[in-house]
C-alpha positions as CSV (number, residue, x, y, z in Angstrom):
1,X,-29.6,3.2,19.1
2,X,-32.6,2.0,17.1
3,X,-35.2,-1.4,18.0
4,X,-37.4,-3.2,15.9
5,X,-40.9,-3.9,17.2
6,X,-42.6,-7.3,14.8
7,X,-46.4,-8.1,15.0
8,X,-46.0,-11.6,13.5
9,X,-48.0,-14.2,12.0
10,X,-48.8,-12.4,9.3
11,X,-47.6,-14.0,5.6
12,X,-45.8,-12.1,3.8
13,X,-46.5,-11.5,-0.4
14,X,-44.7,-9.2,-2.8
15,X,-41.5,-8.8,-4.7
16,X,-38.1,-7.3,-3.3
17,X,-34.6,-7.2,-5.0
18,X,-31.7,-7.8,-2.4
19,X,-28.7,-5.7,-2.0
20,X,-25.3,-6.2,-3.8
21,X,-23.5,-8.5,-1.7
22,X,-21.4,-7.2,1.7
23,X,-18.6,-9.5,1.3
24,X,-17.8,-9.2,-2.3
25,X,-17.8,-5.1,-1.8
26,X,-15.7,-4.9,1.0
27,X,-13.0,-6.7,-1.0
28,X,-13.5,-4.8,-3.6
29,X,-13.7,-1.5,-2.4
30,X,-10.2,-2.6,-0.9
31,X,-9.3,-3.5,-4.2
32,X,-9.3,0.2,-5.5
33,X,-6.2,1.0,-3.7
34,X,-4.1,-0.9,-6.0
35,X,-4.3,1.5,-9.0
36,X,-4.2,5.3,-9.2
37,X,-6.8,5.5,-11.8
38,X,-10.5,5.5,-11.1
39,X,-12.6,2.8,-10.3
40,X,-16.1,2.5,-10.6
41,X,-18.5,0.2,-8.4
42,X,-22.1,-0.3,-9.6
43,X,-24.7,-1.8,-6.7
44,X,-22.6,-0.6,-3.6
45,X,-24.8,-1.7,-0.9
46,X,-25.6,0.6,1.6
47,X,-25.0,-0.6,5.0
48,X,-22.9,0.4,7.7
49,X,-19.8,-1.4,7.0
50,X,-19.3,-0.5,3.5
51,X,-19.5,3.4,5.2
52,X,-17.1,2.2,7.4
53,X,-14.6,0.7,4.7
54,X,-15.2,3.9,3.1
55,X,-13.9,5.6,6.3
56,X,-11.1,3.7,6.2
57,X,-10.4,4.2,2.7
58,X,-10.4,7.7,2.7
59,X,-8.2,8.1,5.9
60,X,-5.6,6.7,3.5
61,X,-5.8,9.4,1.0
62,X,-8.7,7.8,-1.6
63,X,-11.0,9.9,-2.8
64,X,-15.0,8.6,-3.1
65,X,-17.2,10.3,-5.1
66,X,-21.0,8.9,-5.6
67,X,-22.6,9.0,-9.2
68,X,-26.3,8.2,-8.2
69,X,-27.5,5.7,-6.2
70,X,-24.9,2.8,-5.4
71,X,-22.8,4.1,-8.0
72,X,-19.2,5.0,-6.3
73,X,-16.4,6.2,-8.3
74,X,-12.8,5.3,-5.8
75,X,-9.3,6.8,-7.0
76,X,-6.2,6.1,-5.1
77,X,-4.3,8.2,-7.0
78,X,-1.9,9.0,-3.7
79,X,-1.9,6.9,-0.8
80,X,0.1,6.9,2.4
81,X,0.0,4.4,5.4
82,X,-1.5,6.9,7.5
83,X,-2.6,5.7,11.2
84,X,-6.1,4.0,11.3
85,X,-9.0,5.1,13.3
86,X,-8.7,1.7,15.7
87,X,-12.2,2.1,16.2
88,X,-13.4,2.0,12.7
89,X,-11.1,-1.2,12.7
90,X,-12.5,-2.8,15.5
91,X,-16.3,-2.6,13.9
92,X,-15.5,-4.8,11.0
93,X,-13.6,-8.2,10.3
94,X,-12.8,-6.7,6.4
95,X,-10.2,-3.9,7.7
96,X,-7.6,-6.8,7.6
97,X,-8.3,-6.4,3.8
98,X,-6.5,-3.2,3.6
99,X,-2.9,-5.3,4.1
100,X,-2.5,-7.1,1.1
101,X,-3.0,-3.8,-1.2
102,X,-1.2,-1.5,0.9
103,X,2.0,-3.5,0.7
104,X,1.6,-4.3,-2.9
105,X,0.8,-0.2,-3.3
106,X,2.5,1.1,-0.8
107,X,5.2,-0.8,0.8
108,X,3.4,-1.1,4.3
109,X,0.6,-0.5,7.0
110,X,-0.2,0.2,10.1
111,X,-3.1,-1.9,11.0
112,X,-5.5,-2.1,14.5
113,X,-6.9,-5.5,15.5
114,X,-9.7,-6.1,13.3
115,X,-13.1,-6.5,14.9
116,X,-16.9,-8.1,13.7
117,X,-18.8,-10.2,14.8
118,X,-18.3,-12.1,18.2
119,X,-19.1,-15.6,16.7
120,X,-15.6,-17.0,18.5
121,X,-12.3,-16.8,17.9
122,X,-11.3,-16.1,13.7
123,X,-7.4,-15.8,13.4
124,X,-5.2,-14.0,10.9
125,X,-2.5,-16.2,10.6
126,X,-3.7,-17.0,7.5
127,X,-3.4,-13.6,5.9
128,X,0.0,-12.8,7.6
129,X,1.7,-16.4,6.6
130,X,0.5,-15.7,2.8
131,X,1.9,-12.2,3.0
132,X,5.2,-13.2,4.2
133,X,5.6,-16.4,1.6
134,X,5.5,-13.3,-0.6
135,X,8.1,-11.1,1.2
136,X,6.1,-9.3,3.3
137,X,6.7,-8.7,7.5
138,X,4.5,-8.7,10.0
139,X,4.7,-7.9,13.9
140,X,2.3,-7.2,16.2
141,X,3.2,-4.4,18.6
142,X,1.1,-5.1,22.0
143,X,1.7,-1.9,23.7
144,X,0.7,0.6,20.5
145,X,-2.3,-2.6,19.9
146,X,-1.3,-2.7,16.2
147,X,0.1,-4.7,13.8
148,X,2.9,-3.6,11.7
149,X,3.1,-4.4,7.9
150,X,6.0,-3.7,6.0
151,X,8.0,-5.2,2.7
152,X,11.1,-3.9,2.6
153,X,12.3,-5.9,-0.7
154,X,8.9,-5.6,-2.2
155,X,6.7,-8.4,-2.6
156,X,7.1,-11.5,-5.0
157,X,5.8,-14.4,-6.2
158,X,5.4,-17.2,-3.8
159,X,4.0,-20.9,-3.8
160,X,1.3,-20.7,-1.0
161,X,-1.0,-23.5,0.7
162,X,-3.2,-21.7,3.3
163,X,-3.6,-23.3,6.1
164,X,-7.3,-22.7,6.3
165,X,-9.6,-21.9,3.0
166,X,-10.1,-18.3,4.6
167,X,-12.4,-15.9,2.6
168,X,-10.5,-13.2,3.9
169,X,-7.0,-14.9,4.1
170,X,-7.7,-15.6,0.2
171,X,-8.3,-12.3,-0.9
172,X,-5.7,-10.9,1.4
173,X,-3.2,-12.9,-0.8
174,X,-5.0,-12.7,-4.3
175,X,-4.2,-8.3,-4.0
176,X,-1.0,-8.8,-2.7
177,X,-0.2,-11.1,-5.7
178,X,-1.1,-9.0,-8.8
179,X,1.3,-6.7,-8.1
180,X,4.3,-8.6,-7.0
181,X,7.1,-10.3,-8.9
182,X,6.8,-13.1,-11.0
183,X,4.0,-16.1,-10.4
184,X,2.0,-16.8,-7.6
185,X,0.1,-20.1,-7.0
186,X,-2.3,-20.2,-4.4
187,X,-3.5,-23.6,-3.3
188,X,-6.5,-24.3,-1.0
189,X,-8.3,-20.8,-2.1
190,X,-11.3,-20.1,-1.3
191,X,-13.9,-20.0,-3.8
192,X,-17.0,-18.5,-2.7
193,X,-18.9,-16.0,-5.0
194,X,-17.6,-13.2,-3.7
195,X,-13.9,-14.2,-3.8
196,X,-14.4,-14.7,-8.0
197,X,-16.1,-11.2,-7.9
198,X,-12.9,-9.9,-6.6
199,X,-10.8,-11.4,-9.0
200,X,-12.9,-11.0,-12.1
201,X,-12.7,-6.9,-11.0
202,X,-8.8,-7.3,-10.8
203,X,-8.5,-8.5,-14.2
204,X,-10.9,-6.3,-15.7
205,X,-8.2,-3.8,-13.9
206,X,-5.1,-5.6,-15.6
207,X,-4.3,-8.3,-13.1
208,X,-3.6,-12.0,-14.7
209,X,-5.5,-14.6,-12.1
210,X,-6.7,-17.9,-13.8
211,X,-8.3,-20.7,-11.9
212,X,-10.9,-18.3,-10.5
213,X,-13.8,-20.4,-9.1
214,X,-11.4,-23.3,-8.2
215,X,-9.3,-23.6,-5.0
216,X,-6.2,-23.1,-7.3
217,X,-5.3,-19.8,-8.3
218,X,-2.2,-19.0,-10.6
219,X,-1.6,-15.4,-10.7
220,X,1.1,-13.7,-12.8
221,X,2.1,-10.6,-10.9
222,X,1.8,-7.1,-13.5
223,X,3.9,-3.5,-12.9
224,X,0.3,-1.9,-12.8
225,X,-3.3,-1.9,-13.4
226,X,-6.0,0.3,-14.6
227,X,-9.4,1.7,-13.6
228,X,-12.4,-0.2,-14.2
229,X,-16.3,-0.2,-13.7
230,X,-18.1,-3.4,-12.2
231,X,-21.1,-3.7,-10.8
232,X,-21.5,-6.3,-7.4
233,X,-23.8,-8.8,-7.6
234,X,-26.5,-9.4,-5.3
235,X,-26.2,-10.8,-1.6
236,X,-27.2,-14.4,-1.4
237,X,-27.0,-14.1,2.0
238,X,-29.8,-11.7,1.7
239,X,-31.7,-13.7,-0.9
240,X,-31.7,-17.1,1.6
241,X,-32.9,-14.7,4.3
242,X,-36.1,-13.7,2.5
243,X,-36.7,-17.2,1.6
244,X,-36.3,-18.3,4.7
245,X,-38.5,-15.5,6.0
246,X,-41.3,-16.5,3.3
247,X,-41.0,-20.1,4.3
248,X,-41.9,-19.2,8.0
249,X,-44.5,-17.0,7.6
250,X,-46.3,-19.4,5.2
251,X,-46.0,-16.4,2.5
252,X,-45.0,-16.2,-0.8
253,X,-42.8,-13.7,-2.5
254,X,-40.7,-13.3,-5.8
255,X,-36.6,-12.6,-5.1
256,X,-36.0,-10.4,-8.0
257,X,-32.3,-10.9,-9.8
258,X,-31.5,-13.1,-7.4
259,X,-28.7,-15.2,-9.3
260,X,-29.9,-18.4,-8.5
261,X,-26.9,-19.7,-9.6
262,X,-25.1,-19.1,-6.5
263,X,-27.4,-21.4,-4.7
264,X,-27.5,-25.0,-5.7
265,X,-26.1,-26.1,-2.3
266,X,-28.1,-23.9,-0.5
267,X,-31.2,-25.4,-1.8
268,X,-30.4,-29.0,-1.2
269,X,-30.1,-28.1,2.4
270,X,-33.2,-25.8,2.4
271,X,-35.0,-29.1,0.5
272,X,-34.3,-31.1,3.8
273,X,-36.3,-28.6,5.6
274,X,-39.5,-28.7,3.2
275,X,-38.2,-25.3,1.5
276,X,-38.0,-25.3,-2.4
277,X,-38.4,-22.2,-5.3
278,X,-38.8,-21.7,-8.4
279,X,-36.5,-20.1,-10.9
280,X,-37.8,-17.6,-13.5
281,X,-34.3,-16.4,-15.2
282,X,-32.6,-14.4,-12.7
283,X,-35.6,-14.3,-10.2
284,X,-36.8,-16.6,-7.3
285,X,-40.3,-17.5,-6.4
286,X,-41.2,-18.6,-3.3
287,X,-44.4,-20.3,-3.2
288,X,-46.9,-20.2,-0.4
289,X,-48.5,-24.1,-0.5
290,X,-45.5,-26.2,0.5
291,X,-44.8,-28.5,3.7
292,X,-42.0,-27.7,6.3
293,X,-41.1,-30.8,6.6
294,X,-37.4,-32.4,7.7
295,X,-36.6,-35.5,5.1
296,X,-34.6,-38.5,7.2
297,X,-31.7,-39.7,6.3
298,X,-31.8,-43.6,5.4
299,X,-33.1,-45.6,8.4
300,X,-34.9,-42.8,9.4
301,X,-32.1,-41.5,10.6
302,X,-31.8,-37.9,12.5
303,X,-30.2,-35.5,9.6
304,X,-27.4,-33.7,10.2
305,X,-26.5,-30.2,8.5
306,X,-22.9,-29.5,8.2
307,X,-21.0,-26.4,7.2
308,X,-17.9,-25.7,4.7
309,X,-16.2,-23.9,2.8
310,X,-17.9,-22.7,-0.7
311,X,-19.6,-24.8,-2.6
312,X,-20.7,-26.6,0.5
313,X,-23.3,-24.7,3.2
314,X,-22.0,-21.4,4.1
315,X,-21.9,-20.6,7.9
316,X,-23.3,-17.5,7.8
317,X,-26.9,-19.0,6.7
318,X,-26.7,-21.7,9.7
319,X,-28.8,-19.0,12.0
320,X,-31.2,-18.6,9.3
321,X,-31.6,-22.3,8.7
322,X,-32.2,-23.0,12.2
323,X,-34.9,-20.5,12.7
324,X,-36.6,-22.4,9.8
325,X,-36.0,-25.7,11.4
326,X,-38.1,-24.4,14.0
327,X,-41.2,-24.6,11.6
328,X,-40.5,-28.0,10.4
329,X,-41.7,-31.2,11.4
330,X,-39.1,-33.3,12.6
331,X,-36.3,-33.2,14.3
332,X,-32.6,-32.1,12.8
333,X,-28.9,-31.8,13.9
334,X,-27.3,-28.1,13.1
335,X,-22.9,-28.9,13.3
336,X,-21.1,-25.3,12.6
337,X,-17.3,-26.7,13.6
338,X,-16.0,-23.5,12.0
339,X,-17.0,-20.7,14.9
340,X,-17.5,-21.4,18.6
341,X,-20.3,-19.1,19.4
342,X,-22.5,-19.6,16.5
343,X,-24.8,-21.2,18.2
344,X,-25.4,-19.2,21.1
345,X,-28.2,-17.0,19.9
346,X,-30.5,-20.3,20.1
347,X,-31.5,-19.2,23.8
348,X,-33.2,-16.6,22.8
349,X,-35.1,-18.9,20.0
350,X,-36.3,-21.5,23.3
351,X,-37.5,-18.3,25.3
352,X,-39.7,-17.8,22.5
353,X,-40.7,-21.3,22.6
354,X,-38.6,-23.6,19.8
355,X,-37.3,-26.5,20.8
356,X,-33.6,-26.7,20.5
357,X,-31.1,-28.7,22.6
358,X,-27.9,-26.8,22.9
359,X,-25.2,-30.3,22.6
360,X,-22.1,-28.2,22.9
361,X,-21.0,-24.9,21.6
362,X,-20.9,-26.5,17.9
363,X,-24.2,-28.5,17.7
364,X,-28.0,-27.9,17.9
365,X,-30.5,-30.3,17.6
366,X,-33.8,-28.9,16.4
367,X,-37.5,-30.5,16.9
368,X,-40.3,-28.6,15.3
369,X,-42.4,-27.1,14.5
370,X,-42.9,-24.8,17.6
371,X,-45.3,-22.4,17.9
372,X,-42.6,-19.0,18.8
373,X,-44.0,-16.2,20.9
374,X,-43.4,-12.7,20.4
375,X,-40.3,-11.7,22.8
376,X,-38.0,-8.7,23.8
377,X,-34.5,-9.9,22.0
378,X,-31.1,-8.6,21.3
379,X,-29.1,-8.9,18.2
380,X,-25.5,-10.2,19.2
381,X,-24.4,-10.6,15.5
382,X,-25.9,-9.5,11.5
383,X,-26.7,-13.7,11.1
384,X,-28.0,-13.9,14.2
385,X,-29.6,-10.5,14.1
386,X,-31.8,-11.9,10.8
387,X,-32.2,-15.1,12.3
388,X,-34.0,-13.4,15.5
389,X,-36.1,-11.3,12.7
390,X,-37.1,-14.2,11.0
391,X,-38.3,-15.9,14.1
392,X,-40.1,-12.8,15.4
393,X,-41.8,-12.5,12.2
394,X,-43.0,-16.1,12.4
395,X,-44.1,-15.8,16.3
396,X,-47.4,-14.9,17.5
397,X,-47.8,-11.7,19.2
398,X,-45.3,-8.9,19.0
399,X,-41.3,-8.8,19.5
400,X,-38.8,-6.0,20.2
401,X,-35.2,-6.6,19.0
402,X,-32.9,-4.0,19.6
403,X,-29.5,-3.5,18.9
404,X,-30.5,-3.5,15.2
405,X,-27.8,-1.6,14.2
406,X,-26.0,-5.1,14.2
407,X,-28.3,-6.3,11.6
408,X,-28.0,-3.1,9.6
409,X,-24.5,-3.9,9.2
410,X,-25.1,-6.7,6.7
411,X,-29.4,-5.8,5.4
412,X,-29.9,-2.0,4.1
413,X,-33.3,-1.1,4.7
414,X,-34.3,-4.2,5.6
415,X,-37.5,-3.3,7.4
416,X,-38.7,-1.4,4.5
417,X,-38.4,-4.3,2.7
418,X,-40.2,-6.1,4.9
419,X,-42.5,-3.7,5.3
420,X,-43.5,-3.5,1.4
421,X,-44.3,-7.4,2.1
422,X,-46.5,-7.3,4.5
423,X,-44.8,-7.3,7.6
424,X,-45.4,-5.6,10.7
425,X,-42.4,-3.9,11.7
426,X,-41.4,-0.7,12.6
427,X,-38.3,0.9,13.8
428,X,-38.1,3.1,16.6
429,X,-35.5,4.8,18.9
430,X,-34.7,3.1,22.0
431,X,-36.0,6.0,23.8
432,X,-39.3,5.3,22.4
433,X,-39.7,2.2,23.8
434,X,-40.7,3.2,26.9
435,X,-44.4,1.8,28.0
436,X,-44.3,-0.4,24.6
């Protein structure tokens, strides 16, 4: 296991270029079972989970080949449902995404719990009630720990209102769907970026989805599709992260080919916390002379920061934002209804000295700024896992964070990145921490 150690307080200047995005290759790499032919993926990131979808992927009989650098060529070209390493299944939420495919491909699958984070509880009703309005079956057998997927009359089109707007739940349903009988509406989709890049790959392989970027799909189901090439675009997780992590450290840094389009929401929030950019085309700058400063709602008013689904604040950048709260003068209420243990990582941000009132498992209430002091941490989660970064990078004196391995999950390279900066960081085994 690998730790970082952070000497912060120290600005950090430069360029980077984030990673493609985690979530839109995971469902896209899923996504390659559905045709025999090959399919290209440009800007694989390389982080643990997509190795580990890859695992999965080739325990099913696909064959990966890389062409350079994040350039992966996937052909299914004979699957079977063959049993799946349950521990490869536990260490990611996206193994759920093998279902939909597989039963469109294949017929069925035999699939482990799925794992990830431990941010509370996160169901799969969604993705087996879709499944089934399509013709699908699903059990879970307690004593093998598995569930069972199987279609024995093949799958067909259905009228669908998920009962959540689930990322995964949506996707699930979206690769079932192009491959089954006849029409398929799907109401109440979700519509985040990566969801669209999942559907403009399936058409580019054949599929017929319309309504992509709404929370209305129509899909007419085709006999086949084809190989393609696409390239992923980048994280904007990743991109918030380093602007969050230039805010905090009073730096100032250019995002390059960022697709600032993804982030018009994101920045209205940021705005509330004294953080703003610049756009340059497909870049981001970050500049160094600007006030973290919360804005009031009317009446001077405490503001309150809400999550949703896409195109409102994404959970997975509530850690982030709070971190930067930290900085900011004034005081702020962080509501994250979605996941019951979001906001548990903020003990670790009060024994470095912010001060945040933990209301119940849902809602924070910031007042900065604080001045954070380096700490020994552990990364419970990849958003937490950044979020402790960021803080450690803003603290004075030096940090250790291990369990990094949590963060490396989502970030590739992330503390050379850093590193080309500015920052202080290094990474070390955990057996070489001893006397540090």
């Amino acid at each position: 296991m690998n730790s970082f150690i952070i000497e912060g307080g120290v600005p950090l200047r430069g360029e980077v270029q984030p990673g493609g995005n985690k979530n839109a290759a995971l469902p896209l790499m899923a996504a390659t079972l559905l045709t025999d032919e090959p399919v290209i993926l440009d800007n694989v990131p390389e982080i643990r989970d997509v190795h580990t979808m890859r695992a999965l992927l080739e325990s099913l009989g696909v064959q990966v080949r890389e062409h350079g650098p994040r350039r992966w060529e996937f052909q299914a070209r004979d699957v079977q449902p063959q049993r799946l390493d349950a521990g490869l299944c536990r260490s990611i939420r996206a193994s759920i995404l093998l279902a939909g495919p597989m039963l469109a491909r294949s017929g069925g699958l035999h699939l482990p719990p799925p794992g990830g984070d431990v941010i509370g509880r996160r169901r799969v009703d969604t993705h087996i009630l879709a499944l089934e309005a399509m013709g699908a079956h699903a059990e879970y057998h307690a004593t093998e720990r598995q569930f069972v997927f199987t279609a024995p009359r093949g799958l067909h089109g259905a009228e669908i209102l998920l009962d959540e707007a689930s990322v995964t739940g949506t996707e699930n349903a979206i690769m079932a769907a192009v491959l089954a009988r006849g029409e398929t509406v799907i109401r109440n989709a979700a519509s985040e970026p990566h969801v669209q890049e999942l559907c403009h790959l399936l058409n580019r392989m054949g599929a017929q989805i319309e309504g992509i970027g709404s929370n209305i799909l129509h899909i007419q189901g085709v006999e086949r599709l084809h190989g393609a090439e696409f390239t992923i675009g980048p994280d904007y997780l990743e991109v918030v992260s380093f602007i969050g992590a230039a805010a905090v450290t009073h730096g100032e840094i250019r995002i390059r080919q960022a697709k600032p389009e993804y982030l018009p929401m994101i920045r209205l929030v940021f705005n509330r916390l004294g953080v703003d950019w610049q756009t340059e085309g497909e870049d981001i700058l970050v500049p160094a002379a600007q006030e973290l400063k919360i804005t009031p709602d009317l009446g001077n008013a405490v503001p309150q920061i809400t999550v949703g689904p896409w195109p409102s604040f994404p959970t997975d950048l509530m850690s982030i934002a709070i971190v930067v709260a930290t900085q900011a003068r004034g005081s702020v209420l962080f509501h994250d209804w979605m996941y019951p243990s979001r906001m548990f990582f903020t003990d670790k941000l009060v024994s470095m000295g912010a001060q945040i009132v933990l209301c119940d498992p849902h809602r924070v209430i910031v007042n900065g700024p604080a001045q954070l002091v380096g700490e020994r941490l552990e990364s419970p989660d990849i958003r937490a896992g950044m979020a402790l970064l960021l803080a450690a990078l803003a603290a004075q004196g030096r940090s250790v964070i291990h369990n990094v391995g949590q963060i490396d999950r989502g970030y590739a390279r992330v503390d050379e990145k850093l590193q080309r900066l500015g920052a202080r960081i290094q990474r070390v085994a955990d057996g070489a921490l001893n006397g540090l």
